[in-house]
mmCIF file of the N, C-alpha and C atoms, coordinates in Angstrom:
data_MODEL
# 
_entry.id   MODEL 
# 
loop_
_atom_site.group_PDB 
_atom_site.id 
_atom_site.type_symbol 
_atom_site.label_atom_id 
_atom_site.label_alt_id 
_atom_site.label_comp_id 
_atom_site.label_asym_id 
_atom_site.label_entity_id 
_atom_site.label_seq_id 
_atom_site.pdbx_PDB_ins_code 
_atom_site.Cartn_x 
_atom_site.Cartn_y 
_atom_site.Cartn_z 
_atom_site.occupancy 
_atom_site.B_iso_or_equiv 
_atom_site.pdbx_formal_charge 
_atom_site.auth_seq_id 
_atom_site.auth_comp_id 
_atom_site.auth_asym_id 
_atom_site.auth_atom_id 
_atom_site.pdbx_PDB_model_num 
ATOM 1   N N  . UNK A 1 1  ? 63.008  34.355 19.567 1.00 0.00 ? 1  UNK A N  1 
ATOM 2   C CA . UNK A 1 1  ? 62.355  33.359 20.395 1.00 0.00 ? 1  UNK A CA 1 
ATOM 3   C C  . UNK A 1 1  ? 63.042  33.348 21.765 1.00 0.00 ? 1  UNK A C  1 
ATOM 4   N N  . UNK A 1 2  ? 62.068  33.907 22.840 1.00 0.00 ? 2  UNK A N  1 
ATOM 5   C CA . UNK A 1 2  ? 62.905  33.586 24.071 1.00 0.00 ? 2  UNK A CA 1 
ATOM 6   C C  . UNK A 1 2  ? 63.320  32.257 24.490 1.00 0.00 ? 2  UNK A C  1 
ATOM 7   N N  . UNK A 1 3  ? 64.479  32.401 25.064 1.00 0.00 ? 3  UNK A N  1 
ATOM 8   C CA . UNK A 1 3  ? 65.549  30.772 25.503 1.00 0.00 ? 3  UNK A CA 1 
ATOM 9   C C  . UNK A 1 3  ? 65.849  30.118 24.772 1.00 0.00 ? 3  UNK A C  1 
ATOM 10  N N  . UNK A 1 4  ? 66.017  30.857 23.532 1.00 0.00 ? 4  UNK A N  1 
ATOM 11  C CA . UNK A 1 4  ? 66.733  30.165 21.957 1.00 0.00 ? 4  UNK A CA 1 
ATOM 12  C C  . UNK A 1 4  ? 67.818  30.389 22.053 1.00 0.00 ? 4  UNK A C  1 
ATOM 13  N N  . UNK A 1 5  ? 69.368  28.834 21.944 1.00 0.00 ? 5  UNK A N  1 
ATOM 14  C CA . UNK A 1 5  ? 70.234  28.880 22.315 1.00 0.00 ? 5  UNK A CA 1 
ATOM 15  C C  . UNK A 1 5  ? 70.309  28.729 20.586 1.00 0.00 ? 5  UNK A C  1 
ATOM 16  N N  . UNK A 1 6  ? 70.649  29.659 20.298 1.00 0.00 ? 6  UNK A N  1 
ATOM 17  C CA . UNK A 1 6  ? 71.972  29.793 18.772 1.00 0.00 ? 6  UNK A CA 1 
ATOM 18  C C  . UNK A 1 6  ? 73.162  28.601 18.790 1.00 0.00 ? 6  UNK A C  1 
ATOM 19  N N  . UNK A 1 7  ? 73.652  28.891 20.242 1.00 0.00 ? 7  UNK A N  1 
ATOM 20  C CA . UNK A 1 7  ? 75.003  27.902 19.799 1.00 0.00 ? 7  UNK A CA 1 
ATOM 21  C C  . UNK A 1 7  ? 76.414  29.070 19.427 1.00 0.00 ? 7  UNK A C  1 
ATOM 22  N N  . UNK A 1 8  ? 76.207  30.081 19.557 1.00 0.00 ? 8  UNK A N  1 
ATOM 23  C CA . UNK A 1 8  ? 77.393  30.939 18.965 1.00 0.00 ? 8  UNK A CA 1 
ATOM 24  C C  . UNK A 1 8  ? 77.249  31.860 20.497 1.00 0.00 ? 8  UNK A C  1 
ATOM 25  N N  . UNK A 1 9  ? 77.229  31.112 21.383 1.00 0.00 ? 9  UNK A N  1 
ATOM 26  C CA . UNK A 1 9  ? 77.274  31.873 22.862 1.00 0.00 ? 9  UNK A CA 1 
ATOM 27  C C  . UNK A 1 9  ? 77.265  33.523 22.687 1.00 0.00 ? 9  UNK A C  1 
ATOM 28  N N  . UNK A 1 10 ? 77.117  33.802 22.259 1.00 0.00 ? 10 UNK A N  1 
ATOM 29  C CA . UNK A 1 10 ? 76.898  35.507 21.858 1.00 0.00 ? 10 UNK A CA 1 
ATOM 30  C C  . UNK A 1 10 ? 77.262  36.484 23.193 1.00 0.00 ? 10 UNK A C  1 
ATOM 31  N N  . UNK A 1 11 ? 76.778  36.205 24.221 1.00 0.00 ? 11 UNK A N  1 
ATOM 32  C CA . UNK A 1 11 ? 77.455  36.698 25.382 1.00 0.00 ? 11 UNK A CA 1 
ATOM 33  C C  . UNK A 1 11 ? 77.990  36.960 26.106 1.00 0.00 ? 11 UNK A C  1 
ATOM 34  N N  . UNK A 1 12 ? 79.268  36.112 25.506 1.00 0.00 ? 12 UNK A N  1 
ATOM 35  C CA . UNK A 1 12 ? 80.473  35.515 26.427 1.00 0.00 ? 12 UNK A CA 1 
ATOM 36  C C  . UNK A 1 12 ? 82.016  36.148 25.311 1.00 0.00 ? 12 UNK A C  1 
ATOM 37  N N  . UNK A 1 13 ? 80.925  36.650 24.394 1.00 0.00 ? 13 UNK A N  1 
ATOM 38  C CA . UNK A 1 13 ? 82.556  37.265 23.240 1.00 0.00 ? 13 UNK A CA 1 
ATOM 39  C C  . UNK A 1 13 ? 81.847  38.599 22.760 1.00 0.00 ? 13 UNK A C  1 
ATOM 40  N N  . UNK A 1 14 ? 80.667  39.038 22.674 1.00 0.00 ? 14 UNK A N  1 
ATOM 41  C CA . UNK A 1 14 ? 80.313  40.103 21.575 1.00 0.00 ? 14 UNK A CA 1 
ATOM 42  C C  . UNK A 1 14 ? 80.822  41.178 22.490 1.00 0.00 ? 14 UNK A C  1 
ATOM 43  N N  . UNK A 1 15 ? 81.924  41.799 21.163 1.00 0.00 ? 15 UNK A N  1 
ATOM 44  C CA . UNK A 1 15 ? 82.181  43.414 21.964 1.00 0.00 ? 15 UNK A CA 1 
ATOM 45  C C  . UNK A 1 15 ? 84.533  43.053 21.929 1.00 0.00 ? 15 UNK A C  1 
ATOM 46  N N  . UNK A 1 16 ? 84.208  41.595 22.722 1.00 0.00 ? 16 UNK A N  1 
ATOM 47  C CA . UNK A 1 16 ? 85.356  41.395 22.955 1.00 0.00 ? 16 UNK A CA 1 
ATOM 48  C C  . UNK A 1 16 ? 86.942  41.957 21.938 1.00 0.00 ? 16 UNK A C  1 
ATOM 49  N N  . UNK A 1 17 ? 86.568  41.409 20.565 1.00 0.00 ? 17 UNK A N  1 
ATOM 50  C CA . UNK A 1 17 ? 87.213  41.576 19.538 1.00 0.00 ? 17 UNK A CA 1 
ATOM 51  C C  . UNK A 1 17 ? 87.499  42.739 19.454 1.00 0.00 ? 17 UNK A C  1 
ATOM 52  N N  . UNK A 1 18 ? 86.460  43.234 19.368 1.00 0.00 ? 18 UNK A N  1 
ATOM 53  C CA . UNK A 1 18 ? 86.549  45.160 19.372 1.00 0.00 ? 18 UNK A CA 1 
ATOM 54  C C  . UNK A 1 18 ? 86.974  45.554 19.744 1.00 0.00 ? 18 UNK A C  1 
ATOM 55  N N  . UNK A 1 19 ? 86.702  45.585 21.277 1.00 0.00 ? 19 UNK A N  1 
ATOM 56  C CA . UNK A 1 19 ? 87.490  46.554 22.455 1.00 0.00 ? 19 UNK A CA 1 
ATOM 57  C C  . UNK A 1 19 ? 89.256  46.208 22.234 1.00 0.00 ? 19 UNK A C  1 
ATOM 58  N N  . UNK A 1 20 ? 89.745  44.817 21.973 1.00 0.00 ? 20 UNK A N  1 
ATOM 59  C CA . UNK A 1 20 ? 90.772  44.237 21.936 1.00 0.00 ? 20 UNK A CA 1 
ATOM 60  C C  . UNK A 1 20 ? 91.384  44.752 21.222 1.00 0.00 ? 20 UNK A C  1 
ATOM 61  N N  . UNK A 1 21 ? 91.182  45.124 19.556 1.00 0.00 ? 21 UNK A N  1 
ATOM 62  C CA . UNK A 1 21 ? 91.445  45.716 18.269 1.00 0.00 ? 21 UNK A CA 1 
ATOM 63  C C  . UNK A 1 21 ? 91.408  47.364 18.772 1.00 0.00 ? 21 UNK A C  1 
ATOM 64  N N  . UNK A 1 22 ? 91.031  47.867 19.469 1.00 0.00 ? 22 UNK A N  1 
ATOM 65  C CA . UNK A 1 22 ? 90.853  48.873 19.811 1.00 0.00 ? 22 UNK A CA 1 
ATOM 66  C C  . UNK A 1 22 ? 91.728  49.400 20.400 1.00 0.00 ? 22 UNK A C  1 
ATOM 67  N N  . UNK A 1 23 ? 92.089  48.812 21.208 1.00 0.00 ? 23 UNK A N  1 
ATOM 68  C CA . UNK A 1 23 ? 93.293  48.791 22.514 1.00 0.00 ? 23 UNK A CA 1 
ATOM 69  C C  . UNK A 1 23 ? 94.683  48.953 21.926 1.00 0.00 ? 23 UNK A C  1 
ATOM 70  N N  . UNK A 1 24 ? 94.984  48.034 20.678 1.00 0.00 ? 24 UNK A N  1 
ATOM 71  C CA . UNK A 1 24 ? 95.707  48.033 19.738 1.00 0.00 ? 24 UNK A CA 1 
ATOM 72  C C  . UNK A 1 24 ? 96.317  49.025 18.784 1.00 0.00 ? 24 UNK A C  1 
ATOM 73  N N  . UNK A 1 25 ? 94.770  49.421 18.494 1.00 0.00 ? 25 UNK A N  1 
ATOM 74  C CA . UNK A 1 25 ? 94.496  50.379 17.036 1.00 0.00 ? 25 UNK A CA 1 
ATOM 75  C C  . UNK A 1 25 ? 94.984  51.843 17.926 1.00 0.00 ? 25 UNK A C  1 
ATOM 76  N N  . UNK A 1 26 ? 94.987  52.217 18.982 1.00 0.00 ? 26 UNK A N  1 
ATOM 77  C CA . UNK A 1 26 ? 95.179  53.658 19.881 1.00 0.00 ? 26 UNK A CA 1 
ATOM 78  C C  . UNK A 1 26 ? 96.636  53.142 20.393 1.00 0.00 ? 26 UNK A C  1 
ATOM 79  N N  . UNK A 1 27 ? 97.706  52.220 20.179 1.00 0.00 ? 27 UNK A N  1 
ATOM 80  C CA . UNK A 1 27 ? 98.984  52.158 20.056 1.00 0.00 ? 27 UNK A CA 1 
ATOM 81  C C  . UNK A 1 27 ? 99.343  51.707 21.881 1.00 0.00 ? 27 UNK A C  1 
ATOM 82  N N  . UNK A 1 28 ? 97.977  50.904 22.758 1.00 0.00 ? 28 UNK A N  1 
ATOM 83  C CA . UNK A 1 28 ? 98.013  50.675 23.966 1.00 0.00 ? 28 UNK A CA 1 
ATOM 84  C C  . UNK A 1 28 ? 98.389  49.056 23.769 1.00 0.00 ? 28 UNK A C  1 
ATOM 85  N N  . UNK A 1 29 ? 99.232  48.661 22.932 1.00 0.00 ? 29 UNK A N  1 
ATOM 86  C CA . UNK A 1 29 ? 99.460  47.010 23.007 1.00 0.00 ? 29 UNK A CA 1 
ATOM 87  C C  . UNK A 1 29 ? 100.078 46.677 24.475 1.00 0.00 ? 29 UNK A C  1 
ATOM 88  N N  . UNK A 1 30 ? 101.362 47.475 24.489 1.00 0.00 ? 30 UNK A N  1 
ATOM 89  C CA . UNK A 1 30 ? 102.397 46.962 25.615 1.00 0.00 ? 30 UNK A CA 1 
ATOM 90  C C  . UNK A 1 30 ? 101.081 47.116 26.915 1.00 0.00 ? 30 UNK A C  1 
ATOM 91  N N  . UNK A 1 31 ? 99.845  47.612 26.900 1.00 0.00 ? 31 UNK A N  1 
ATOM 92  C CA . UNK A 1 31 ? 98.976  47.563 28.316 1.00 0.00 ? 31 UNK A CA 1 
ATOM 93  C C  . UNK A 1 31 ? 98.261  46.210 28.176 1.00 0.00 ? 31 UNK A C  1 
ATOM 94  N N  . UNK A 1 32 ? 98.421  45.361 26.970 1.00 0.00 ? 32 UNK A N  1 
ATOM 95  C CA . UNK A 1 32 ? 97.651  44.310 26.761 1.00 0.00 ? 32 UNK A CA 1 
ATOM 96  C C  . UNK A 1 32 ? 98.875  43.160 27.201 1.00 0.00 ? 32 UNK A C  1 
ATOM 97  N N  . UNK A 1 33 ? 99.912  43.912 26.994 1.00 0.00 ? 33 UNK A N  1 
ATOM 98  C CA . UNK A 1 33 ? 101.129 42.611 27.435 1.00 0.00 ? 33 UNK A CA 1 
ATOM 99  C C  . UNK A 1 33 ? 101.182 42.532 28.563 1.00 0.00 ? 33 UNK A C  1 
ATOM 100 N N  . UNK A 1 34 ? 101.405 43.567 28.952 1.00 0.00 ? 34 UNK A N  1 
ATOM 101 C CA . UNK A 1 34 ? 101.012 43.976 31.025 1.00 0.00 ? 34 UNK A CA 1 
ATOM 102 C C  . UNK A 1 34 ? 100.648 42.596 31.468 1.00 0.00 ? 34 UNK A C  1 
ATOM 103 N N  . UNK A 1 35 ? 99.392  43.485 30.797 1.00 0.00 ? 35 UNK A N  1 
ATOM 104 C CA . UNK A 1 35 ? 97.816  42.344 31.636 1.00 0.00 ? 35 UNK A CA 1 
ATOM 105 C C  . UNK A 1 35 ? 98.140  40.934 31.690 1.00 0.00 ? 35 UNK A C  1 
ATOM 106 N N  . UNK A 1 36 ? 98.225  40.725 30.478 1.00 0.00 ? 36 UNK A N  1 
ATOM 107 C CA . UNK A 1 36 ? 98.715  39.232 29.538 1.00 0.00 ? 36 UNK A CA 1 
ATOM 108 C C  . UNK A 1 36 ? 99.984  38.717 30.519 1.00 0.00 ? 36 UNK A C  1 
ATOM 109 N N  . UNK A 1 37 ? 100.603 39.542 30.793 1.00 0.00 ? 37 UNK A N  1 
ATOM 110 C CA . UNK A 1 37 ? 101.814 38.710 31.833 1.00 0.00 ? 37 UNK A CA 1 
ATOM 111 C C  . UNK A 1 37 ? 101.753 38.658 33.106 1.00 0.00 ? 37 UNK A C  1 
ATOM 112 N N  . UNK A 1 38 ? 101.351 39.960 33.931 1.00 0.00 ? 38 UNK A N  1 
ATOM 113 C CA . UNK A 1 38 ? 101.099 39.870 35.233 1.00 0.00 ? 38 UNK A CA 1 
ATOM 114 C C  . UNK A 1 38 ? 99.485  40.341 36.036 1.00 0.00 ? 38 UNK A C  1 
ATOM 115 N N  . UNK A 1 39 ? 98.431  39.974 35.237 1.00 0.00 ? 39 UNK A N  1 
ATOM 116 C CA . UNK A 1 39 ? 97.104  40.207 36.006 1.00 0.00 ? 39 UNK A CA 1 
ATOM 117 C C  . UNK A 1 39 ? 96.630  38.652 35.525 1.00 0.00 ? 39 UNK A C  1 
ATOM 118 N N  . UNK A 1 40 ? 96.318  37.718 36.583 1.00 0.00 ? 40 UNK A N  1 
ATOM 119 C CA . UNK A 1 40 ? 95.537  36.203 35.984 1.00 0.00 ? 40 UNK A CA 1 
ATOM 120 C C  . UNK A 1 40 ? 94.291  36.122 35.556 1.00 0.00 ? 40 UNK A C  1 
ATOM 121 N N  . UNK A 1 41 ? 93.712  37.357 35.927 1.00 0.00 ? 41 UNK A N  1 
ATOM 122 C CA . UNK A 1 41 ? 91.898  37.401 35.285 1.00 0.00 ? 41 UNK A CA 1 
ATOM 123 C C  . UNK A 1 41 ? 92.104  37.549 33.889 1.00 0.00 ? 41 UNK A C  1 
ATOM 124 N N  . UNK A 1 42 ? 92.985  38.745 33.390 1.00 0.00 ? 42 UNK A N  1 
ATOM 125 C CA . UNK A 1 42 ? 93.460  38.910 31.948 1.00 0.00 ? 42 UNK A CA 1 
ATOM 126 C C  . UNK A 1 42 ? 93.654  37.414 31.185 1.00 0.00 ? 42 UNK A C  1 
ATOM 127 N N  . UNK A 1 43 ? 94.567  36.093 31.733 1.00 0.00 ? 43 UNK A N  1 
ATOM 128 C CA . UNK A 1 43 ? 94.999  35.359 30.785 1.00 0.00 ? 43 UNK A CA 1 
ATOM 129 C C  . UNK A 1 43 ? 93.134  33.913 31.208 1.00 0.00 ? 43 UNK A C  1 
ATOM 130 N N  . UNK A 1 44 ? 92.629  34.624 32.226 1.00 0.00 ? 44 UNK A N  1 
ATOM 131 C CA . UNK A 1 44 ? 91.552  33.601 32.230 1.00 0.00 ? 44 UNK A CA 1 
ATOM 132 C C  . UNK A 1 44 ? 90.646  33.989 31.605 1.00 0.00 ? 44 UNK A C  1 
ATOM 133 N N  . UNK A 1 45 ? 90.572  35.140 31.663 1.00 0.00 ? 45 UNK A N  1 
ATOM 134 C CA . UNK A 1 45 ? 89.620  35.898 30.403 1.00 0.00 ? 45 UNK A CA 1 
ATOM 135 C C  . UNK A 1 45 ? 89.803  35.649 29.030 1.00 0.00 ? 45 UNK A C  1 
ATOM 136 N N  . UNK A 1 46 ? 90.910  35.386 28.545 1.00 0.00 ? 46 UNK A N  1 
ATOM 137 C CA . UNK A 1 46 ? 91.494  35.276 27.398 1.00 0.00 ? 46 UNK A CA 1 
ATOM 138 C C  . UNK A 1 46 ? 90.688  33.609 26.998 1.00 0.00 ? 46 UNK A C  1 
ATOM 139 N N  . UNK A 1 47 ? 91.186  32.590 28.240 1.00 0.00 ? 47 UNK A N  1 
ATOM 140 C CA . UNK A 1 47 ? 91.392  31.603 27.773 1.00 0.00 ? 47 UNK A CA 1 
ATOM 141 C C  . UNK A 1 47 ? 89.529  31.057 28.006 1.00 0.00 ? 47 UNK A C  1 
ATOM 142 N N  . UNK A 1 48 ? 89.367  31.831 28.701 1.00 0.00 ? 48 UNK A N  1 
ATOM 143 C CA . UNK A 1 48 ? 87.483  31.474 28.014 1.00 0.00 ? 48 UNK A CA 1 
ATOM 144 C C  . UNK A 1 48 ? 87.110  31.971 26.775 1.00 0.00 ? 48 UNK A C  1 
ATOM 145 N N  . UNK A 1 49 ? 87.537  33.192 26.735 1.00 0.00 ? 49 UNK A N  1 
ATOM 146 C CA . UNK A 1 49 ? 87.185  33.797 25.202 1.00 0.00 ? 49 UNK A CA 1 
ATOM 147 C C  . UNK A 1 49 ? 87.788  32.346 24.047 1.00 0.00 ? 49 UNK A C  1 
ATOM 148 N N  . UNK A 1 50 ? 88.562  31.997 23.944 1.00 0.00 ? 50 UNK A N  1 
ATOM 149 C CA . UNK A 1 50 ? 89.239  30.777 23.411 1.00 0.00 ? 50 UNK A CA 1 
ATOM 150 C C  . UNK A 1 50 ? 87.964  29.587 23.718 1.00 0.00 ? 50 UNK A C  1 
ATOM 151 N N  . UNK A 1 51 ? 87.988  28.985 24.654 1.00 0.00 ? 51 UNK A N  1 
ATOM 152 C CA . UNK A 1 51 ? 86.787  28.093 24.793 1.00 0.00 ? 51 UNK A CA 1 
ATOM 153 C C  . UNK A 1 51 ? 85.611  28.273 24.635 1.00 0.00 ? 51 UNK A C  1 
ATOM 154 N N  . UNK A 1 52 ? 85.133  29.578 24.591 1.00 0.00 ? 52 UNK A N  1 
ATOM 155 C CA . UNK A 1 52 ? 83.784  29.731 24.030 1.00 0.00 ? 52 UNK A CA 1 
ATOM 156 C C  . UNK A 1 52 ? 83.536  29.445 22.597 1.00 0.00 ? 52 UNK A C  1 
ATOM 157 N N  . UNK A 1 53 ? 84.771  30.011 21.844 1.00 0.00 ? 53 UNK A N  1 
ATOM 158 C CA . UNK A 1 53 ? 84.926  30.289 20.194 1.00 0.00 ? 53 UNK A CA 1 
ATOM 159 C C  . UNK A 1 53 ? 85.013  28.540 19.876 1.00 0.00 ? 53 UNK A C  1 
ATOM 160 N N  . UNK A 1 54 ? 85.626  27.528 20.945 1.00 0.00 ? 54 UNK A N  1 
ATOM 161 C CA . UNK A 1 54 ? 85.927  26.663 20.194 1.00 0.00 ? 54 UNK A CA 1 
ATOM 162 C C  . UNK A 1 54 ? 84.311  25.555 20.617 1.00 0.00 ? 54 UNK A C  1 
ATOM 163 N N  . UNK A 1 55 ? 83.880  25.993 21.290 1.00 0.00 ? 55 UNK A N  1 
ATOM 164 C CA . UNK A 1 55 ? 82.510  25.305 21.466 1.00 0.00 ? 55 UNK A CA 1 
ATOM 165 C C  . UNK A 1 55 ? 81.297  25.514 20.876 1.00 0.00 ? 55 UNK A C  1 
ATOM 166 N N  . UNK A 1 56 ? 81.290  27.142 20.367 1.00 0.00 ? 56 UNK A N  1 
ATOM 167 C CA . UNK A 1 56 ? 80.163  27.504 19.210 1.00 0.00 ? 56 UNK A CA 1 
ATOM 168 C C  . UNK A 1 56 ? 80.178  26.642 18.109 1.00 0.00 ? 56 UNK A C  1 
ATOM 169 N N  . UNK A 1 57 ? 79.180  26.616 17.724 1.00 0.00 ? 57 UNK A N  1 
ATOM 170 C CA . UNK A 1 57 ? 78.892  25.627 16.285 1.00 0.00 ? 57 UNK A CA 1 
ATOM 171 C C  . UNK A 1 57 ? 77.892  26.195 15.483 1.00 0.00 ? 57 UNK A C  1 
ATOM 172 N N  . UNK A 1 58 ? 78.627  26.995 14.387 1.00 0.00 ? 58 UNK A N  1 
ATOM 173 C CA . UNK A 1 58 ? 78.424  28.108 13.499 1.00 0.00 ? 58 UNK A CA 1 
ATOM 174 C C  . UNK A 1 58 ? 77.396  26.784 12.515 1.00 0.00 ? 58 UNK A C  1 
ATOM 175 N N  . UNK A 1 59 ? 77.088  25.862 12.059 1.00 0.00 ? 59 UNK A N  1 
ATOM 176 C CA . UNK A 1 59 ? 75.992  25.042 11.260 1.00 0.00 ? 59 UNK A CA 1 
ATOM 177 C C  . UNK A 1 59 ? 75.179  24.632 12.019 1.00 0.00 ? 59 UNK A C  1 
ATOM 178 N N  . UNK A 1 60 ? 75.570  24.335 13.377 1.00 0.00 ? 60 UNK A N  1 
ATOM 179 C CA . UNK A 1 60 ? 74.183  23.966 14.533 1.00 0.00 ? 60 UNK A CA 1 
ATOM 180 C C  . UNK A 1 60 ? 73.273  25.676 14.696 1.00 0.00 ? 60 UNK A C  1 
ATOM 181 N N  . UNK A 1 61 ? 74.152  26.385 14.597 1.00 0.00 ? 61 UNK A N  1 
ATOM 182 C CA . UNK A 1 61 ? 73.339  28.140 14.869 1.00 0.00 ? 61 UNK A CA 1 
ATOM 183 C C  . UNK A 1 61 ? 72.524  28.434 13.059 1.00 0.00 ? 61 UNK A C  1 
ATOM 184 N N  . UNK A 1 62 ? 73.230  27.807 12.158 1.00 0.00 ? 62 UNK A N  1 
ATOM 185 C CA . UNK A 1 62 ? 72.490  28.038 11.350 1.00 0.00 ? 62 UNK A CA 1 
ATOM 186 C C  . UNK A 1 62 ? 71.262  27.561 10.608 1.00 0.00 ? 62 UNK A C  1 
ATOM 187 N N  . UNK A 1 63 ? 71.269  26.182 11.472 1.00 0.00 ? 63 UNK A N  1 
ATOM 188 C CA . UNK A 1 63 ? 70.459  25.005 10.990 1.00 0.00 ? 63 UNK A CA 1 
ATOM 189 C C  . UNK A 1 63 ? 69.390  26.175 12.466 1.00 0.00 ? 63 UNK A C  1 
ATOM 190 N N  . UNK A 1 64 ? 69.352  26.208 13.490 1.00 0.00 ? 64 UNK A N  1 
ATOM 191 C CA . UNK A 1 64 ? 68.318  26.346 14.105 1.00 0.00 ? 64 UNK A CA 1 
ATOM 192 C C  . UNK A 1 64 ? 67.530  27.479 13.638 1.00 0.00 ? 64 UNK A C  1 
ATOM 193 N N  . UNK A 1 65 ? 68.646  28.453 13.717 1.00 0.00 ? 65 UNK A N  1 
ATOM 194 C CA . UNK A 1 65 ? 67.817  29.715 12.940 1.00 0.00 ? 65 UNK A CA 1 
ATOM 195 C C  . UNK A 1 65 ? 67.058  29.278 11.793 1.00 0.00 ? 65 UNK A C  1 
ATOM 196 N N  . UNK A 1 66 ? 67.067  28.533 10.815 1.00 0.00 ? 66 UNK A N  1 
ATOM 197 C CA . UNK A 1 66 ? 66.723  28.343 9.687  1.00 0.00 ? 66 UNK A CA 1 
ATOM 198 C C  . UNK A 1 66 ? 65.026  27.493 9.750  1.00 0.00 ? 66 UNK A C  1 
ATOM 199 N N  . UNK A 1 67 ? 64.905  27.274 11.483 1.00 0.00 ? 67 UNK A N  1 
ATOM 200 C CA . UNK A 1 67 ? 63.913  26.530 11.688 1.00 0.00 ? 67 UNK A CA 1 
ATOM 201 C C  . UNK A 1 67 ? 63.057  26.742 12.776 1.00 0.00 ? 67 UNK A C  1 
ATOM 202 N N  . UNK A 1 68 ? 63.315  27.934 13.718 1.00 0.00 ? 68 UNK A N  1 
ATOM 203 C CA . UNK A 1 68 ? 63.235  28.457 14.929 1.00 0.00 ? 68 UNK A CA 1 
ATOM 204 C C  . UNK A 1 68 ? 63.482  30.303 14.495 1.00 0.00 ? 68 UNK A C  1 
ATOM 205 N N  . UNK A 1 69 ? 63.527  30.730 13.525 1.00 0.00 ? 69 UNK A N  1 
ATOM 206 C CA . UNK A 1 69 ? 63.763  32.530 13.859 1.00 0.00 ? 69 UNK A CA 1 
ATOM 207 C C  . UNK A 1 69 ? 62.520  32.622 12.310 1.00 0.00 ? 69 UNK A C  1 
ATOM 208 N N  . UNK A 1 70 ? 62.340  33.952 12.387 1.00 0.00 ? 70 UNK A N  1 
ATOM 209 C CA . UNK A 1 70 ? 61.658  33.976 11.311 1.00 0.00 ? 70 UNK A CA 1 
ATOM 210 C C  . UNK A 1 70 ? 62.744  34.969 10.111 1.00 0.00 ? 70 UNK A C  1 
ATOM 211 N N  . UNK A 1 71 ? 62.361  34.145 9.042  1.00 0.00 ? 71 UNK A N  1 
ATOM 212 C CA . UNK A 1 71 ? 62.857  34.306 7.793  1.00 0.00 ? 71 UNK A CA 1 
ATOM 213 C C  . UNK A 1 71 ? 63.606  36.029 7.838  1.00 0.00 ? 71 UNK A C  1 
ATOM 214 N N  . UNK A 1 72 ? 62.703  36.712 7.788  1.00 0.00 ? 72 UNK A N  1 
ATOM 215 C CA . UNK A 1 72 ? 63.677  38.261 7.810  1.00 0.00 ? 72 UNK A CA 1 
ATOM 216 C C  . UNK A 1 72 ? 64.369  38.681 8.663  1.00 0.00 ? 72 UNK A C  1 
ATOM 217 N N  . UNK A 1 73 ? 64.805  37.919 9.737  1.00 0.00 ? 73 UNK A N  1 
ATOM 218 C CA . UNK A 1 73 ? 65.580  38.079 10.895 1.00 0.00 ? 73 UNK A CA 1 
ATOM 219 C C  . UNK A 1 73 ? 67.192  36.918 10.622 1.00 0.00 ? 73 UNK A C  1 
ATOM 220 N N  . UNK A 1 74 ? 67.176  36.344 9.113  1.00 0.00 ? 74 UNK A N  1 
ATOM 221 C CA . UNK A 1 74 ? 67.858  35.626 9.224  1.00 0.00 ? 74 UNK A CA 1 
ATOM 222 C C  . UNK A 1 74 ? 69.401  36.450 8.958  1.00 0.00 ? 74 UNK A C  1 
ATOM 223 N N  . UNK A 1 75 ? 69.253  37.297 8.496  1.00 0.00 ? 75 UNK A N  1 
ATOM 224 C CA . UNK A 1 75 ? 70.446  38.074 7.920  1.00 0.00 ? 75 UNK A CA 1 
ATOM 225 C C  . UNK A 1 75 ? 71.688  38.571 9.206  1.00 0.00 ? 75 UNK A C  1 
ATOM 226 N N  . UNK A 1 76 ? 70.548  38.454 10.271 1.00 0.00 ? 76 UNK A N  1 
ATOM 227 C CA . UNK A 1 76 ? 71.248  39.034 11.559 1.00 0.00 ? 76 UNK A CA 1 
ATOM 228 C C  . UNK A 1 76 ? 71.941  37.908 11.954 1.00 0.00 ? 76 UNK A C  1 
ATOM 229 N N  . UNK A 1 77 ? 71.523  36.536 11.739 1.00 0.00 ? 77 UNK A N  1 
ATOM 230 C CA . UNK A 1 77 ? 72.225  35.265 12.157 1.00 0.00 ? 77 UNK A CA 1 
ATOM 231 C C  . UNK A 1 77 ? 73.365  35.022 11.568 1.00 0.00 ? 77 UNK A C  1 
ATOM 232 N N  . UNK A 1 78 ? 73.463  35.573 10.215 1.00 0.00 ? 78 UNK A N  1 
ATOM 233 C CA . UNK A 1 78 ? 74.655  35.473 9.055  1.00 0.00 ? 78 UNK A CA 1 
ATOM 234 C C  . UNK A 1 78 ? 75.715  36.452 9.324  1.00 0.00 ? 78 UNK A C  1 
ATOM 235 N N  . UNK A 1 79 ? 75.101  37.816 9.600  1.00 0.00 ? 79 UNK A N  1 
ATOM 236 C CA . UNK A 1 79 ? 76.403  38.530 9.956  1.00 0.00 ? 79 UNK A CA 1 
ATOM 237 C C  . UNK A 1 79 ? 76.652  38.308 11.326 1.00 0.00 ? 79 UNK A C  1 
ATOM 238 N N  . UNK A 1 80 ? 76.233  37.822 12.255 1.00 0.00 ? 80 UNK A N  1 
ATOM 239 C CA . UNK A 1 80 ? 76.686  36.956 13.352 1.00 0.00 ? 80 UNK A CA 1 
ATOM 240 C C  . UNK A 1 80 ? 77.586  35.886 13.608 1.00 0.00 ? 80 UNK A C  1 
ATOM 241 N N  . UNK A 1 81 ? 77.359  35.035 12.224 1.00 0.00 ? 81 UNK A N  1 
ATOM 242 C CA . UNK A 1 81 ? 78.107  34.358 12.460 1.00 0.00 ? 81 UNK A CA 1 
ATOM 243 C C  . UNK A 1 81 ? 79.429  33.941 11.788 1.00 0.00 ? 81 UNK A C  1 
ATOM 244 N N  . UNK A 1 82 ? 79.660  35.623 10.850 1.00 0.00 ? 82 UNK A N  1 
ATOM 245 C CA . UNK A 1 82 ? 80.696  36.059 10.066 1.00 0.00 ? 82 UNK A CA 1 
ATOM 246 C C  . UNK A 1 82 ? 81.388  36.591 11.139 1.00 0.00 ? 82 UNK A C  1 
# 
């Protein structure tokens, strides 16, 4: 449904985790401490990623889907919001 707000801001984190775990997983942590200590977009980036997660509302996204998406599209809302 176009201009259907979920509530799980989807745009503001999808990908994030990944790339992050990623960065990690290829043994580039100390480039994440870098950032993390001396670039300020890095720790403002961070700290929205943080405020987005804490403003989603994973039963408000599931109650809408459940009343606003159609039924076989619901599975995508669930692993979404796993």
């Amino acid at each position: 449904m176009p201009g259907h707000q979920n509530r799980l801001m989807l745009p503001a984190w999808l990908g994030a985790g990944a790339a992050l775990q990623h960065v990690i997983e290829n043994g580039m942590k100390s480039v994440l401490d870098d950032m993390w200590h001396d670039w300020p977009f890095c720790k403002t980036r961070i700290a929205m990623l943080e405020m987005v997660f804490a403003k989603a509302d994973l039963w408000l996204a599931e109650y809408y889907d459940q009343r606003l998406v159609e039924k076989r599209l619901w599975p995508l809302g669930e692993e979404l919001r796993k």
